[in-house]
C-alpha positions as CSV (number, residue, x, y, z in Angstrom):
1,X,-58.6,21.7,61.9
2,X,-58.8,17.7,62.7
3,X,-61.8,17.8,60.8
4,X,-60.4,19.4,57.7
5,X,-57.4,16.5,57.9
6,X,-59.6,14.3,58.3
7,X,-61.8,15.1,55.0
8,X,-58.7,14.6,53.6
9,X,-57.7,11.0,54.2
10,X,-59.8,9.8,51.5
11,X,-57.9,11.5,49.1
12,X,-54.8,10.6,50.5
13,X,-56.1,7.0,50.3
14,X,-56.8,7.4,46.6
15,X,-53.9,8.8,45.7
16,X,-51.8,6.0,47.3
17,X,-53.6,3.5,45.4
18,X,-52.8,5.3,42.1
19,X,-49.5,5.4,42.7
20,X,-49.5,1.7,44.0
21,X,-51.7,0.8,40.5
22,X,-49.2,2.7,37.9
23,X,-46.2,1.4,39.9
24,X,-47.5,-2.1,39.2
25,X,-47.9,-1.6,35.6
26,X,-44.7,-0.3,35.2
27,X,-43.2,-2.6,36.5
28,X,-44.7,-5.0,34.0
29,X,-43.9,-3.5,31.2
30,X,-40.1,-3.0,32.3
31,X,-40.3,-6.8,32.2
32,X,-40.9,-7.2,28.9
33,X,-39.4,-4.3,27.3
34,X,-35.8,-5.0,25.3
35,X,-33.1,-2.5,26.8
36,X,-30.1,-1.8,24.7
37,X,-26.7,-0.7,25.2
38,X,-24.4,1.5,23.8
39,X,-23.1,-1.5,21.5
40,X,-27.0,-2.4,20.3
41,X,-26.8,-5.7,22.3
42,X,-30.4,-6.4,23.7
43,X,-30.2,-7.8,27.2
44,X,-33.3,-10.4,27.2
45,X,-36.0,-10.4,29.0
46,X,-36.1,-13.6,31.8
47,X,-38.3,-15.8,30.4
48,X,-37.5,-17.6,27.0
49,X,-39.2,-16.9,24.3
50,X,-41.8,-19.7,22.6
51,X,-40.6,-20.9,19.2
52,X,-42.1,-19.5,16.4
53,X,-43.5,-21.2,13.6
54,X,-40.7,-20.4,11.0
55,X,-38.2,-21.5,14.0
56,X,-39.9,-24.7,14.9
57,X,-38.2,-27.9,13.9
58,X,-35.1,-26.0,12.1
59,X,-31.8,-25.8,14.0
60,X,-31.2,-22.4,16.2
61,X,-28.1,-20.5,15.5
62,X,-27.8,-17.0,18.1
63,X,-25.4,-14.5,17.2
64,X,-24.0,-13.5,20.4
65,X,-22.6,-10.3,18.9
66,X,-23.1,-8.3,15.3
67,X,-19.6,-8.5,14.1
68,X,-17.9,-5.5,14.5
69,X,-21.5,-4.3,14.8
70,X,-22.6,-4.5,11.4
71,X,-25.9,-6.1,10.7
72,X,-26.8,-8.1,7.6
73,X,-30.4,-9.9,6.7
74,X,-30.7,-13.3,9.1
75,X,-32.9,-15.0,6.7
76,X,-31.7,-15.4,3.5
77,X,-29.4,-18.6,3.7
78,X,-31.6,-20.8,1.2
79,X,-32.6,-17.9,-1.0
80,X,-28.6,-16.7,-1.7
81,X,-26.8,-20.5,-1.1
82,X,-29.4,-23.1,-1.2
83,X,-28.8,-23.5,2.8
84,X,-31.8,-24.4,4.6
85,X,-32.8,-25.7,8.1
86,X,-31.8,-23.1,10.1
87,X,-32.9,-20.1,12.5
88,X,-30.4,-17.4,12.8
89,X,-31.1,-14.9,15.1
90,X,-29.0,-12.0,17.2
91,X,-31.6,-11.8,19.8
92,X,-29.8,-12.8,23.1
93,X,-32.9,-14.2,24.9
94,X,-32.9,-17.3,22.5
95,X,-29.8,-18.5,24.4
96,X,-31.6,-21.2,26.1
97,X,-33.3,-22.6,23.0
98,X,-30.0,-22.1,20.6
99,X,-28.1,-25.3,19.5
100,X,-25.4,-23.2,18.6
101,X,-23.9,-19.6,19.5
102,X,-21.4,-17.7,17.2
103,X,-18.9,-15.7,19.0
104,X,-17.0,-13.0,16.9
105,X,-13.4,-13.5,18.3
106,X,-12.6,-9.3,18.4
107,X,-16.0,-8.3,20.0
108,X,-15.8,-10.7,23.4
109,X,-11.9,-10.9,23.4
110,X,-11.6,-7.7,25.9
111,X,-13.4,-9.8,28.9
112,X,-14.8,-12.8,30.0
113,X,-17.9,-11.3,31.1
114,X,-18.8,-10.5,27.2
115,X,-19.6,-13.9,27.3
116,X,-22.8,-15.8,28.4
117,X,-22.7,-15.7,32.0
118,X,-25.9,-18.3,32.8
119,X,-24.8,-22.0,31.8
120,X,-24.4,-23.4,28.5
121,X,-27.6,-25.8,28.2
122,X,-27.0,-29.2,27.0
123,X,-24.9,-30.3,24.0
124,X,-24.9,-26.3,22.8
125,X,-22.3,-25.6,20.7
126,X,-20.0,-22.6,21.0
127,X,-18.7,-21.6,17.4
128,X,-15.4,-19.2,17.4
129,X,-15.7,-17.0,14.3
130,X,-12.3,-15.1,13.1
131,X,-10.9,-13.2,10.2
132,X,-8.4,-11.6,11.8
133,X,-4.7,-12.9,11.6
134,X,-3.3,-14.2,14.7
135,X,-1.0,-10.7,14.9
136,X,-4.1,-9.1,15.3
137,X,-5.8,-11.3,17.5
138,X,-5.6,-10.6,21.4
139,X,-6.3,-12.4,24.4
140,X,-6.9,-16.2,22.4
141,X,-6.6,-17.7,25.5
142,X,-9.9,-16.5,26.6
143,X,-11.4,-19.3,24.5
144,X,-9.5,-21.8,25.9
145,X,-11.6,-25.4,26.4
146,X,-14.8,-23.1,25.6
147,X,-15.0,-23.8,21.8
148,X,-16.5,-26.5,19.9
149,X,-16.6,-25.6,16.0
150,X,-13.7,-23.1,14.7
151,X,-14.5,-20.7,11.7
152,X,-11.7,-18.9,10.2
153,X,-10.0,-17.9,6.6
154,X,-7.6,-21.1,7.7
155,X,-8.1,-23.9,5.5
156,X,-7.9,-26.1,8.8
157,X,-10.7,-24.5,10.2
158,X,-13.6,-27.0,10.8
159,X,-15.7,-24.2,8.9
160,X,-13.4,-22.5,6.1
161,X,-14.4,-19.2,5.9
162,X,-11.6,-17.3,3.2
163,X,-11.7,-13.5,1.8
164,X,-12.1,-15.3,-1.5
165,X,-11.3,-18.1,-4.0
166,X,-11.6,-18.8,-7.5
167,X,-14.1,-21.6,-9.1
168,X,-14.0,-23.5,-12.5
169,X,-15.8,-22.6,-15.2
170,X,-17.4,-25.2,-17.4
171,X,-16.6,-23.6,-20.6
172,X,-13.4,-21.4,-21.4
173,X,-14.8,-17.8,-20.6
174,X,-13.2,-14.8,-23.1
175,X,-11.7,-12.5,-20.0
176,X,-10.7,-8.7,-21.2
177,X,-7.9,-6.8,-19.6
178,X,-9.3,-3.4,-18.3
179,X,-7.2,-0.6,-20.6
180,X,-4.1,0.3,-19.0
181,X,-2.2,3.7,-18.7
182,X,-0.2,3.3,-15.0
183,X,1.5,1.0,-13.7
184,X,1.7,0.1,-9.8
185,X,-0.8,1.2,-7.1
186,X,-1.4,0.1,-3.6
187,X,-4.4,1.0,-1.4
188,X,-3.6,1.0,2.2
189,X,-5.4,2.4,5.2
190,X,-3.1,1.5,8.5
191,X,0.3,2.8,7.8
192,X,2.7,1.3,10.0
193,X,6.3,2.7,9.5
194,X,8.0,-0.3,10.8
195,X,5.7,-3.2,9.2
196,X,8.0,-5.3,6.7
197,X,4.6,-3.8,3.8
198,X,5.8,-0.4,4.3
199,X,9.2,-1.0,4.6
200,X,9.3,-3.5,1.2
201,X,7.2,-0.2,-0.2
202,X,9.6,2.9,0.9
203,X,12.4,0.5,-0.9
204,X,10.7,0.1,-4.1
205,X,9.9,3.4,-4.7
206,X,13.1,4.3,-5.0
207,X,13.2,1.8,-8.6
208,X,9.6,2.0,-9.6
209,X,6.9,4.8,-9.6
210,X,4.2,3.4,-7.4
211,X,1.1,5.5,-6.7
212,X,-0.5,5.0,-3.1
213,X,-4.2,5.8,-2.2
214,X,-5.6,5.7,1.3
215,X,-5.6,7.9,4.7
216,X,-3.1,10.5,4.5
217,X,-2.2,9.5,0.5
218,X,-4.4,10.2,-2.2
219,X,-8.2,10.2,-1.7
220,X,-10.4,7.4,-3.1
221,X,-14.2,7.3,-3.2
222,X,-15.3,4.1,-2.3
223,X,-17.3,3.4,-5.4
224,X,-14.3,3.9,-7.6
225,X,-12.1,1.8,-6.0
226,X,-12.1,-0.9,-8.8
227,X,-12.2,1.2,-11.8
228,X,-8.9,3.1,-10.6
229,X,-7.3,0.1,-9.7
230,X,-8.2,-1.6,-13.0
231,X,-6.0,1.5,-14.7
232,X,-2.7,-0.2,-13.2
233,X,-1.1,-3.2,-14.6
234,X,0.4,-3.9,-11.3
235,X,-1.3,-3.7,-7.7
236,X,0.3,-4.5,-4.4
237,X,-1.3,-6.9,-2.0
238,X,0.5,-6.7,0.8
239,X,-0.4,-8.0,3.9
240,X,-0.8,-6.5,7.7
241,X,1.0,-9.3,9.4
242,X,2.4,-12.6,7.5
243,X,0.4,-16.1,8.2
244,X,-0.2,-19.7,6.7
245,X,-3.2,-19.2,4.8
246,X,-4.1,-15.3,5.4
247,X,-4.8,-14.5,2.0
248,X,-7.1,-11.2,2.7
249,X,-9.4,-8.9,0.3
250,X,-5.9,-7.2,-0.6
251,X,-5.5,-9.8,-2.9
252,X,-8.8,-11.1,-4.2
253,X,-10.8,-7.9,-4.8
254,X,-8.5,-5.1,-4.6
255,X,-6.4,-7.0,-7.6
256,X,-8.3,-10.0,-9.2
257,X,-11.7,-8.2,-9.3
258,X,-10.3,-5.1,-10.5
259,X,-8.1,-6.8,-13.6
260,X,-4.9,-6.5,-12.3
261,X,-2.0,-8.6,-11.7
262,X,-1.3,-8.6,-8.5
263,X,2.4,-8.4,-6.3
264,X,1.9,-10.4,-2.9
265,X,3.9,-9.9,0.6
266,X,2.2,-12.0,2.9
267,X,2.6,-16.1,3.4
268,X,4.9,-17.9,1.5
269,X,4.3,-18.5,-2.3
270,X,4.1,-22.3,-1.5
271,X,0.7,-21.3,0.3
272,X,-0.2,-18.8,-2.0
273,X,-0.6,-21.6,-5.1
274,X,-2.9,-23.2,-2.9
275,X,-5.5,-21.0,-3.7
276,X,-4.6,-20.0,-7.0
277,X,-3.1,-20.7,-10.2
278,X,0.7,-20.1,-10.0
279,X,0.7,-17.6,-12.7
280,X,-1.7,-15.4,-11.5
281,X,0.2,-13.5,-9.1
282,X,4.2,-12.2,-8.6
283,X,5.6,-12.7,-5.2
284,X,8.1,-10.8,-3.4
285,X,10.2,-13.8,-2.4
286,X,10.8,-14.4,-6.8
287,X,13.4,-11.8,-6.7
288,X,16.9,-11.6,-4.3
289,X,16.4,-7.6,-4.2
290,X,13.4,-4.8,-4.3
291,X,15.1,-3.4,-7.8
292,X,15.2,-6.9,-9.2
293,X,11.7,-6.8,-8.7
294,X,11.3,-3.4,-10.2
295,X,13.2,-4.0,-13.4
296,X,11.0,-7.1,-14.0
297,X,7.9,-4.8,-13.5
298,X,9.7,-2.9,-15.8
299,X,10.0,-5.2,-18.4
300,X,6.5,-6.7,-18.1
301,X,5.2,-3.0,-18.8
302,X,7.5,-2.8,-22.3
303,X,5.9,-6.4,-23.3
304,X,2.3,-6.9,-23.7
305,X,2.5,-10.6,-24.7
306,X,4.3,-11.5,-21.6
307,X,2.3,-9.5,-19.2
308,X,-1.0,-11.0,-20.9
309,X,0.3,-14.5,-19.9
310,X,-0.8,-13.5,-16.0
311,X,-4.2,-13.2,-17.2
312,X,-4.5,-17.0,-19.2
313,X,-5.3,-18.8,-16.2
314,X,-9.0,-17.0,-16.3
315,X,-9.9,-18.6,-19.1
316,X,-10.7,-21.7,-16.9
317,X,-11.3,-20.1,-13.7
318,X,-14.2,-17.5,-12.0
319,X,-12.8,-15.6,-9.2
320,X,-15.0,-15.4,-6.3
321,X,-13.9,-11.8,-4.4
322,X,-16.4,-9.9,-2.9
323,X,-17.8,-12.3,0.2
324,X,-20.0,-10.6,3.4
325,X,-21.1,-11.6,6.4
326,X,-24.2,-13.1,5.3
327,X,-22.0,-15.8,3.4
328,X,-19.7,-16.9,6.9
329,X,-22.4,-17.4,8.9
330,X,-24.6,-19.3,6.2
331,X,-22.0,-21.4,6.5
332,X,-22.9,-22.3,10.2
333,X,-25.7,-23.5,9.5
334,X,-24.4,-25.8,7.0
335,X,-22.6,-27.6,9.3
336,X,-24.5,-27.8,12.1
337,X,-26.9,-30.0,8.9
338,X,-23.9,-32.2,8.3
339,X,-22.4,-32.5,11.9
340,X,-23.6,-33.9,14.9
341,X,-20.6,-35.1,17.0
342,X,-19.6,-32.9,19.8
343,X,-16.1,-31.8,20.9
344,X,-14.1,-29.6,22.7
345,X,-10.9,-27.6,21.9
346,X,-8.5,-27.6,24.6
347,X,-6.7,-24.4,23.5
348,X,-8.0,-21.9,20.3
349,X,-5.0,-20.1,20.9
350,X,-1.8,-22.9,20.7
351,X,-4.1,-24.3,17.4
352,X,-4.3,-20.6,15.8
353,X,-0.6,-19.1,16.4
């Protein structure tokens, strides 16, 4: 029997060193491997990456997060808006090497351990990125005397980021008003009983026939969004929440793209003509009451001159409605070209509210 155990310890030897061999290699690879979350977010590797050659010499800008986790191309800043001289990239083990780091405001607000936990290296600026109004904002004091740059639709942002905006043409364009056969529609997807929108709405449907589309109204395909719209002379932009300069896609591509003239609830009309000709919009604040409003709607729809006049102003003016991600964050990089001086602001939160 010892014998027999004996013959054995050879194999026993061999088998250890096997093991000891493949655990080794394993363990290699585990250090180099990218893991991901449930959220897609790639926990890097420790070591930092060398630069590449289409990185070296051009400015490094890490998205910390995909916002909302939608991706979008990384690389084509020069081809869409003659930007140039940046790296963007989403892949967390460039933090080290990044001269800036983008943090969508609504994907690290929960915690502060959704952000970077090793130290900031030197002169790295932290850029705070937000389309969301201040209503729908939480925890802002999370960013408190952690942000450098602020990016946001408000026009006092140090990047301006807005849903839209119209440009000037350089010779007076012939615009055609999509045919007409209805009158009001809205589009609305969060239906909150007690928000003024919904309120102002229940009101005016008692005056006015207003057609609603949307969860839990009537169904809309997403590709025929603006060719239904563009069959009302009237569309409702109203607003989740009502702040200086929050001006959303409600107005600028739901109405403006689709040929409509468009009836706004949101800021006040003051900051509305900011952004757009006067003219080219009816706000809720022009009438005392809801059927005051609806009789003018009323009268607009029995008088084809005077309804035309909302539609003069694009004679002279492009509007630019339909912006993406791609087109914020180019916009990072554009200013990290222009701006080298280095700041700190004390509290996002008493600056956005």
């Amino acid at each position: 029997m010892e014998s027999k155990i004996l013959s054995q310890l050879p194999s026993t030897r061999h088998i250890f060193f096997i093991f000891l061999i493949q655990f080794m290699i394993g363990f290699c690879i585990f250090s180099y491997v990218r893991i991901y979350d449930d959220t897609s977010i790639v926990i890097c590797p420790a070591t930092t990456p060398e630069l590449s050659d289409e990185a070296k010499n051009k400015v490094v800008i890490l998205l910390w997060t995909w916002p909302f986790g939608g991706h979008f191309d990384l690389d084509n800043c020069e081809e869409l808006y003659g930007i140039s001289g940046c790296y963007l990239t989403a892949n967390r083990s460039w933090y080290g090497q990044a001269d800036a780091v983008v943090f969508h405001h609504r994907d690290v607000c929960n915690s502060i351990k959704q952000l970077p936990q090793d130290p900031r290296p030197p002169n790295q600026r932290w850029f705070w990125f937000n389309l969301e109004s201040p209503s729908h904002s939480p925890r802002l004091g999370l960013m408190d005397n952690l942000i450098n740059i602020t990016m946001s639709y408000r026009r006092d942002s140090d990047i301006f980021t807005p849903y839209g905006w119209v440009e000037t043409v350089k010779e007076p364009q012939n615009f055609t008003i999509p045919p007409k056969s209805k009158l009001v529609s809205w589009v609305v997807s969060n239906w909150n009983p007690s928000s003024k929108r919904v309120q102002y709405f229940q009101e005016l449907q008692k005056h006015i026939t207003v057609d609603v589309f949307g969860r839990g109204h009537i169904p809309l395909v997403r590709d025929k969004k603006y060719s239904t719209i563009s069959q009302y002379k009237f569309y409702l932009s109203f607003e989740n929440s009502q702040h200086e300069d929050y001006i959303t896609e409600k107005l600028w591509s739901n109405a403006l793209l689709s040929g409509t003239v468009p009836i706004v609830l949101g800021t006040t009309r003051e900051n509305y003509e900011r952004f757009l000709p006067a003219e080219a919009f009816i706000h809720v604040d022009d009438f005392p009451t809801v059927k005051e409003m609806a009789d003018y709607l009323k009268l607009l729809d029995s008088n084809d001159e005077k309804y035309q006049q909302y539609f003069e102003w694009r004679r002279w003016l492009r509007v630019v409605g339909e912006t993406n991600w791609s087109t914020h964050y180019c916009k990072a990089c554009r200013y990290m070209a222009q701006n080298q001086n280095y700041k700190t602001i004390r509290s996002v939160a008493k600056w956005y509210k």
